[in-house]
VOTORDO-255858 format. One line per field, with one value per residue (C-alpha): residue in three letters; x negated, y negated, z. Coordinates in Angstrom, 2 decimals, decimal comma. Last residue first. Layout:
<recs>
rest = ALA|...
px = X|...
py = Y|...
pz = Z|...
</recs>
This chain:
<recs>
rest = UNK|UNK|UNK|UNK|UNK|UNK|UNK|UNK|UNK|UNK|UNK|UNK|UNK|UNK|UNK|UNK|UNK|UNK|UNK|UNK|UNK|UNK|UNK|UNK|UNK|UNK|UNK|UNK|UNK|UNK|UNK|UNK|UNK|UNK|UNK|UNK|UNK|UNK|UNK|UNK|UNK|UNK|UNK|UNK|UNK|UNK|UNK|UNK|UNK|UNK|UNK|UNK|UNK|UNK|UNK|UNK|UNK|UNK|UNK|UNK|UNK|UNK|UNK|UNK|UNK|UNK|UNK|UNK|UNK|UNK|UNK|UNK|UNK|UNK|UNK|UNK|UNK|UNK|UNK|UNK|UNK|UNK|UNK|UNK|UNK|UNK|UNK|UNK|UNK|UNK|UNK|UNK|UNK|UNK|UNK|UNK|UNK|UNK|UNK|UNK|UNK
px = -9,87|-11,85|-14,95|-16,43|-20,39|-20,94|-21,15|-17,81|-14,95|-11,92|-9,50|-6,12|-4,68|-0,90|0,35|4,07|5,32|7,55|11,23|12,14|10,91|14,00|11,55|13,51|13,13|9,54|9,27|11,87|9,55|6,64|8,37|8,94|5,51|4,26|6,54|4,79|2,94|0,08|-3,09|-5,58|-3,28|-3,61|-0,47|-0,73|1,96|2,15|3,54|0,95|-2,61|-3,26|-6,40|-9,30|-10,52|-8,31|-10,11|-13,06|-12,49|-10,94|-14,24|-16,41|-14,21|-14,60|-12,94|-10,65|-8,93|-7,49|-6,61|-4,73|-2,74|-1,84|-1,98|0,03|-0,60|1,50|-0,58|2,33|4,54|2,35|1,99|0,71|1,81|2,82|3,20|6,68|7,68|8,43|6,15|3,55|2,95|-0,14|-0,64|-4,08|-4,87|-2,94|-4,82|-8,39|-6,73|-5,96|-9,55|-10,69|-9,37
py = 15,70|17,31|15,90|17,64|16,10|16,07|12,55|12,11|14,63|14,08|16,40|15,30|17,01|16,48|18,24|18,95|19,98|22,88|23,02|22,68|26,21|27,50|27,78|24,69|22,78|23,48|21,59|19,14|18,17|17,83|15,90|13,18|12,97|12,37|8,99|6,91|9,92|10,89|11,78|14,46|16,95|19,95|20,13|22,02|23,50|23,11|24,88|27,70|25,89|26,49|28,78|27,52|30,82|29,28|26,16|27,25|29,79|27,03|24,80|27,99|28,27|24,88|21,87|19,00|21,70|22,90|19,42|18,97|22,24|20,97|23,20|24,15|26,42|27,63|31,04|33,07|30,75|30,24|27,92|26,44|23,36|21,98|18,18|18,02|21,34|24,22|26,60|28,56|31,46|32,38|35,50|35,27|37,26|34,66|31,87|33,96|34,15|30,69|29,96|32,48|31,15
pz = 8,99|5,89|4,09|1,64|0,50|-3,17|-3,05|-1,57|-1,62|0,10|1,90|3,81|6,17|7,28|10,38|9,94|13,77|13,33|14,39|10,78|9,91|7,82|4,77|2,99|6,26|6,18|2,69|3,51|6,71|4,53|2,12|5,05|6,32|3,13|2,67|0,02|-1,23|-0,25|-2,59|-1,77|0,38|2,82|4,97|8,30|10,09|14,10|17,22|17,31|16,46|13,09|13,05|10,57|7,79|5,25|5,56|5,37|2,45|0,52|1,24|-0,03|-2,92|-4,18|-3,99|-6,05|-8,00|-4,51|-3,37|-6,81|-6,51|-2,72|-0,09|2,50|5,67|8,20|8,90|8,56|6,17|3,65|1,09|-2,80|-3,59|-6,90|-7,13|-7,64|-5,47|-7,04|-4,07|-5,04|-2,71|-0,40|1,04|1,14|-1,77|-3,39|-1,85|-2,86|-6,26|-6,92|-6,26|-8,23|-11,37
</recs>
């Protein structure tokens, strides 16, 4: 699949979290395996391509859970990065058009 390429290519890892994510620590970027089947390349490539401003990590996720914020924080806790600010994205797609916030 490409788009798992292009992340690994990237640098990208996939994490054992329950649902799978896919990060990395330099650019402090997660993605979700269902956010990525949700888009295409080009909106990968967009996002990949936006710089994460220094003191935060961004989370890229379709569906939240009851507590996002708090899975975040054990996911940059587990890669010793727990002073970080969790920024969580999410990504919908509505007639054909991506939206992103």
């Amino acid at each position: 699949m490409a788009k798992l390429q292009l992340l690994r290519d990237a640098g990208f890892t996939a994490d054992s979290s329950q649902p799978a994510i896919w990060i990395e620590r330099n650019r402090r970027q997660a993605f979700s395996e269902n956010i990525i089947s949700d888009h295409d390349v080009s909106w990968l490539t967009e996002r990949l391509a936006e710089k994460v401003p220094e003191p935060e990590f961004w989370f890229y996720f379709r569906d939240l859970s009851d507590n996002p914020l708090r899975k975040c924080k054990m996911v940059l806790s587990r890669l010793k990065m727990a002073a970080v600010l969790p920024v969580i994205r999410t990504g919908s797609r509505r007639e054909g058009v991506t939206h992103s916030n």
